[in-house]
C-alpha positions as CSV (number, residue, x, y, z in Angstrom):
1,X,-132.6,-41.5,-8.6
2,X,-134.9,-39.9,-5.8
3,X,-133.4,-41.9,-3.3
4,X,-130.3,-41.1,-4.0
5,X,-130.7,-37.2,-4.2
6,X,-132.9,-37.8,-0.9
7,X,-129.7,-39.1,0.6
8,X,-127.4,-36.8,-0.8
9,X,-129.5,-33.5,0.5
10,X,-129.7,-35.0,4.0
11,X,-125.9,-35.5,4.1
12,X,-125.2,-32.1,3.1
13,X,-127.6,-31.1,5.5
14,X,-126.2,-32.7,8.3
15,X,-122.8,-30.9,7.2
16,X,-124.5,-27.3,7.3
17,X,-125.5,-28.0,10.8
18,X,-121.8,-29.5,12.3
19,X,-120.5,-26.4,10.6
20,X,-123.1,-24.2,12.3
21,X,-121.9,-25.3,16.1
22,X,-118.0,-24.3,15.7
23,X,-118.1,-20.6,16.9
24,X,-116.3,-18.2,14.9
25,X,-113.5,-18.0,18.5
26,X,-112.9,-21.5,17.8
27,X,-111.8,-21.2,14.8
28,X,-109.4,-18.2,15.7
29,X,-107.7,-19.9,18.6
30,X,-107.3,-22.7,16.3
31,X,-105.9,-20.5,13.7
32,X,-103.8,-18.8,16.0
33,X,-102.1,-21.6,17.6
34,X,-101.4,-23.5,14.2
35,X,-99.8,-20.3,13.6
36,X,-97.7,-20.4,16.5
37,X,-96.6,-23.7,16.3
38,X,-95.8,-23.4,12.7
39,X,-93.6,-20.7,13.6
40,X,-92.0,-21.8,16.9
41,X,-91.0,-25.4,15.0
42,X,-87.9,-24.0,12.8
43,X,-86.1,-22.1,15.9
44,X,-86.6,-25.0,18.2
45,X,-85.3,-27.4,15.6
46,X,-82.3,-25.3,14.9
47,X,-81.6,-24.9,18.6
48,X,-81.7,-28.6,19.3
49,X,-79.3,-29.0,16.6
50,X,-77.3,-26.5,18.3
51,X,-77.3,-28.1,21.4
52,X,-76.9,-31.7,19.8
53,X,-73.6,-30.3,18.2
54,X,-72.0,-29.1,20.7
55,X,-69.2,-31.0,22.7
56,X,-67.9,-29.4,25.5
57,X,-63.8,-29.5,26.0
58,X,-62.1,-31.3,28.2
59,X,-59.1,-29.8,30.1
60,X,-56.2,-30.7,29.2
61,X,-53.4,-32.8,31.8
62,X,-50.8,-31.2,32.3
63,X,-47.5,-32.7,30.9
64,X,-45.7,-34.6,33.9
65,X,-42.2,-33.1,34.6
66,X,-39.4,-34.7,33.5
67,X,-36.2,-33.6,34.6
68,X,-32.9,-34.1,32.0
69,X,-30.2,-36.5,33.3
70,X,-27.8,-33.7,33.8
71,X,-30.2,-31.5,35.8
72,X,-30.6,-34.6,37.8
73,X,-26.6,-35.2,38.3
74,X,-26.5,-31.3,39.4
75,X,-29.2,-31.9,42.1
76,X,-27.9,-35.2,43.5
77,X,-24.3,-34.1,43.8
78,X,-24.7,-30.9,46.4
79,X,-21.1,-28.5,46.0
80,X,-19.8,-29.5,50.0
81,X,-16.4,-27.9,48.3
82,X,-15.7,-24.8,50.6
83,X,-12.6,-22.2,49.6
84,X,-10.3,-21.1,52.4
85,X,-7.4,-19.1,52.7
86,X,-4.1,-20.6,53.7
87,X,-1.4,-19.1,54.5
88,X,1.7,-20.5,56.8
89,X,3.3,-18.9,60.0
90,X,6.4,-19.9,62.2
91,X,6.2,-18.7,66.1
92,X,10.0,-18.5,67.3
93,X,10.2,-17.3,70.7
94,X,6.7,-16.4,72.0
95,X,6.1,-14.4,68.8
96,X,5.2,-14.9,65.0
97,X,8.4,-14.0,62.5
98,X,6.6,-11.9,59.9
99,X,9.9,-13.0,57.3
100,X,8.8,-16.7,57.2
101,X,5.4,-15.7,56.3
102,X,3.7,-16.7,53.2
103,X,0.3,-15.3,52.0
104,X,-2.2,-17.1,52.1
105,X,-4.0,-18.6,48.8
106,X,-7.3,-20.8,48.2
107,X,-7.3,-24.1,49.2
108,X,-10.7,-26.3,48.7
109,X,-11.9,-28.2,51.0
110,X,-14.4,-31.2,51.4
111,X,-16.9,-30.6,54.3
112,X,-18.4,-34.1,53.8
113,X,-15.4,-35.3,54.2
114,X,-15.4,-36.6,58.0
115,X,-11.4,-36.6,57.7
116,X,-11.0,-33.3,55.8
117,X,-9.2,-31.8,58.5
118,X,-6.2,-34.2,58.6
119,X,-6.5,-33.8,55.0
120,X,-5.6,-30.4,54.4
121,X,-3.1,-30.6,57.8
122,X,-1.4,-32.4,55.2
123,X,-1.5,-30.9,52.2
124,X,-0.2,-27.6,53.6
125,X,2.7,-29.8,54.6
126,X,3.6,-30.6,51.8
127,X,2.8,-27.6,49.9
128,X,5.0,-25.6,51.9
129,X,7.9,-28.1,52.0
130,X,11.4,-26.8,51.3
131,X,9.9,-22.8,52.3
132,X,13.3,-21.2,53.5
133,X,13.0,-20.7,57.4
134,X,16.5,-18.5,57.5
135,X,19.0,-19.4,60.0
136,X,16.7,-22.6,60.1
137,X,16.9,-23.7,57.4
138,X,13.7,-25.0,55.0
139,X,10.7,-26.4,56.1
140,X,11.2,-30.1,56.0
141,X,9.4,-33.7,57.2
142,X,11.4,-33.0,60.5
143,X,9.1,-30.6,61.6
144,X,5.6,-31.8,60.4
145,X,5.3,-32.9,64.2
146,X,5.2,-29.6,65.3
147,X,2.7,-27.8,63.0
148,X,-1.4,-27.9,63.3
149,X,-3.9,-25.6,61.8
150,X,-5.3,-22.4,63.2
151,X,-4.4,-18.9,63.6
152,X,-2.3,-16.6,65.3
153,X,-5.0,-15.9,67.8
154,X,-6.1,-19.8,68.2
155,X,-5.2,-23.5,67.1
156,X,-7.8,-26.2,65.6
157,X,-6.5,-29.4,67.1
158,X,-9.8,-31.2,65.7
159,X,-12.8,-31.1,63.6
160,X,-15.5,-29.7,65.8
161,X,-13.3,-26.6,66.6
162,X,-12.3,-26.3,62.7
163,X,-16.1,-26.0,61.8
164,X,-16.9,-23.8,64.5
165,X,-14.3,-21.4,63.2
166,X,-15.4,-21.8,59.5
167,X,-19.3,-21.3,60.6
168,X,-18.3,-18.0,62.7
169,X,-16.6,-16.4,59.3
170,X,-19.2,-17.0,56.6
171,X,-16.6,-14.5,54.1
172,X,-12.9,-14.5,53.8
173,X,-12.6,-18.1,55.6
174,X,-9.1,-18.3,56.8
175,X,-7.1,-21.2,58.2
176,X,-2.8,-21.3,58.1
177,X,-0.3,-23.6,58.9
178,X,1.7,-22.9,62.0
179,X,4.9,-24.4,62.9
180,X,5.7,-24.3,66.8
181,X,9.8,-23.8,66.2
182,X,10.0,-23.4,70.4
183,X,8.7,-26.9,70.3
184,X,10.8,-27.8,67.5
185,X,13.7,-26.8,69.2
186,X,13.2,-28.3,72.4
187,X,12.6,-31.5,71.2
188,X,15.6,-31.6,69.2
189,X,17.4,-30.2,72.5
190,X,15.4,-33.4,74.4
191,X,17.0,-35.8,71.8
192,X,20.4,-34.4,71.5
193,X,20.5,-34.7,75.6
194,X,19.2,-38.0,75.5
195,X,22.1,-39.0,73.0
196,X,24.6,-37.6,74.9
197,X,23.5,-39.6,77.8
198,X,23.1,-42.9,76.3
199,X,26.5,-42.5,74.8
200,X,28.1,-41.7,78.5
201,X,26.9,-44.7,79.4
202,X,28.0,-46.8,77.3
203,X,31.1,-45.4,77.6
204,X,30.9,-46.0,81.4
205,X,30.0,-49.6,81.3
C-alpha cells in the first residue's frame, strides 16, 4: 500500500506541475476562440444551405413564330388589282362630241398581267356595245377597229405608255375608250369606193 500511494502522489504531482506551465493568456485565447467558433458554426451552416438551395433560372426561349395559314395566303397573294376610271369618247371631225359621252366608272385591272392592256381594250368594247352614237347609229363590232385607249389629250397604243400614265396619276387613275369615227368613216368611204370599182369592172369585162 506504500507503493501505491508513492505512485499515486508522484502522478498527481506531475499534474500540478503541467498545470502550472499553461499561462493564464493561454487559456483566454483558447476560451475565446472556442467561443468564436462555437458561434460562427450556426450562421455559416445556414448560409451554405442557403447557397446549396438555391438554383438560379434559366431564361426562357422565346416561342418560334408561327404564322396561321390564312395570314400566310394574304402575304403570298400581293393585291396587283388597280381601280381606274373608264369612261368612253367619240372624236367626229377633229373634235370630241360631248352627247356620246358616257361617264366614266371603275374598272379593275390586273398589273401582273403582262396582257392587261389588250384586256381591258376589250372589255370596254364590249361593255359599251350597242351605246347610241345618234345619226350613227350604236356602237357595234364594226367599229372595234377604230378604238384604243387613252384620253382626250393622248392615246396608249401599248403597255409601256399605259403604265407611264397610271404611275404619273397615283389618285383618280383615268383611262377611256375612244372611237376615231373620222377613221371610221373613211374606211368605210375606202371600201364602198373599192366596191364600186370592182363592180365596174366586172361589168366592163
Amino acid at each position: 500500500m506504500t507503493k501505491q500511494k508513492e505512485a499515486l502522489m508522484r502522478a498527481k504531482s506531475q499534474l500540478m506541475s503541467k498545470q502550472s506551465t499553461v499561462s493564464p493568456h493561454q487559456l483566454v485565447s483558447k476560451e475565446i476562440e472556442i467561443v468564436k467558433s462555437s458561434s460562427q458554426a450556426p450562421y455559416e451552416l445556414a448560409k451554405r444551405k442557403r447557397v446549396s438551395a438555391f438554383t438560379p433560372k434559366q431564361p426562357k426561349k422565346p416561342n418560334a413564330f408561327k404564322p396561321s395559314p390564312a395570314a400566310a395566303s394574304k402575304r403570298t397573294v400581293p393585291n396587283t388589282s388597280i381601280p381606274v376610271q373608264c369612261g368612253f369618247h367619240v372624236q367626229v371631225k377633229g373634235r370630241f362630241v360631248s352627247e356620246f359621252s358616257r361617264h366614266p366608272k371603275a374598272q379593275f385591272i390586273e398589273s401582273n398581267n403582262p396582257n392587261f392592256h389588250n384586256k381591258l381594250l376589250a372589255e370596254l368594247r364590249d361593255k359599251f356595245k350597242g351605246h347610241d352614237l345618234g345619226l350613227y347609229g350604236p356602237f357595234s363590232k364594226t367599229h372595234y377597229p377604230f378604238t384604243h385607249l387613252g384620253t382626250k389629250k393622248s392615246g396608249f397604243d401599248n403597255r409601256k405608255f399605259f403604265m407611264a400614265h397610271l404611275d404619273a396619276h397615283a389618285t383618280n387613275k383615268q383611262i377611256d375608250l375612244i372611237l376615231d369615227y373620222d377613221d371610221y368613216a373613211k374606211s368605210c368611204a375606202q371600201g364602198e369606193e373599192d366596191e364600186s370599182d370592182t363592180s365596174s369592172s366586172d361589168e366592163e369585162t
